[in-house]
N, C-alpha and C positions, 0 to 999 in steps of 0.2 A: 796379399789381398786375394780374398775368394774372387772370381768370375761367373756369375751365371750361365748356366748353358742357352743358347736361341728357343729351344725347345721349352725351356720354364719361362721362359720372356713371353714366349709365343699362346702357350695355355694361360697365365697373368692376363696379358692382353685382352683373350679372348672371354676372358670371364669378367672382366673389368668393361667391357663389352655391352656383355649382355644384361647386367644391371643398370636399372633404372640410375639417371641420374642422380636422384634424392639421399639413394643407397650409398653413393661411393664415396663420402663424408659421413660417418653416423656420428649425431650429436649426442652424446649424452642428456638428457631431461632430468629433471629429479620427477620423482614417482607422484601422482596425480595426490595421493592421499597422503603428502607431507604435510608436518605441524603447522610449517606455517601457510597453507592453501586450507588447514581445518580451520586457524584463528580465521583467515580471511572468511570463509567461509558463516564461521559465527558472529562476526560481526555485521556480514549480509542480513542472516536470518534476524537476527537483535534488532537492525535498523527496521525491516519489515514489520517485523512482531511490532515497534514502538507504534510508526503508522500508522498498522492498522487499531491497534488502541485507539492511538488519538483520532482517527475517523471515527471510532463506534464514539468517543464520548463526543466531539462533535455535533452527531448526528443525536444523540440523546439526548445534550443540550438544547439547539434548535426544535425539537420534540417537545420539547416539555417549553420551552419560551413561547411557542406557538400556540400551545395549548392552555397555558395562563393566560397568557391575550386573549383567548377569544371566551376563557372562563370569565374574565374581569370585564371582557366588554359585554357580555351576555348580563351578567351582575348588573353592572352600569345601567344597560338600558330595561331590564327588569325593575329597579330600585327608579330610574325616570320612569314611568309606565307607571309604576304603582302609585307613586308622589301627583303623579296628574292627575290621579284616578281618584285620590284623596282631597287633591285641590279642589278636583270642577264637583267631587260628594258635598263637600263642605261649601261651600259656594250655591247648591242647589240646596243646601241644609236651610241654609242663610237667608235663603228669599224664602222658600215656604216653612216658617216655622210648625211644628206642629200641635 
């Protein structure tokens, strides 16, 4: 069996020492830009991307239902308006013939 000398024990030590805790375990990681942190990664951006679709059509829809509403109530009250205007014409026809 080999035996260390106190002298390699002693330099060991002292450089075991002086590194940060964190250091004196180094874990191995897999590398940031693996296959599968790309898959995770595209199915982030996919889910976003769907979102934000579905917010534009959303918001296009409510757009455009808001703006038939007030196209059909405008109509509405236009076509009453005119129909009254015809009623109380014809009704003033009525009484004074000419």
């Amino acid at each position: 069996m080999r035996r260390t000398s106190p002298f390699f024990t002693l330099i060991l030590g002292a450089a075991l020492l002086s590194l940060p805790a964190s250091e004196w375990s180094q874990q191995t990681t897999p590398p940031e830009n693996s296959a599968k942190q790309d898959m995770k990664d595209a199915g982030h951006e996919t889910k976003n991307a769907a979102k934000d679709a579905a917010n534009g059509t959303k918001k296009g829809t409510k757009k455009a239902y808001n703006k038939t509403k007030h196209g059909a109530k405008k109509a509405w009250n236009k076509t009453r308006n005119t129909t009254k205007g015809a009623a109380n014409g014809a009704k003033q026809g009525a009484q004074q013939p000419q």
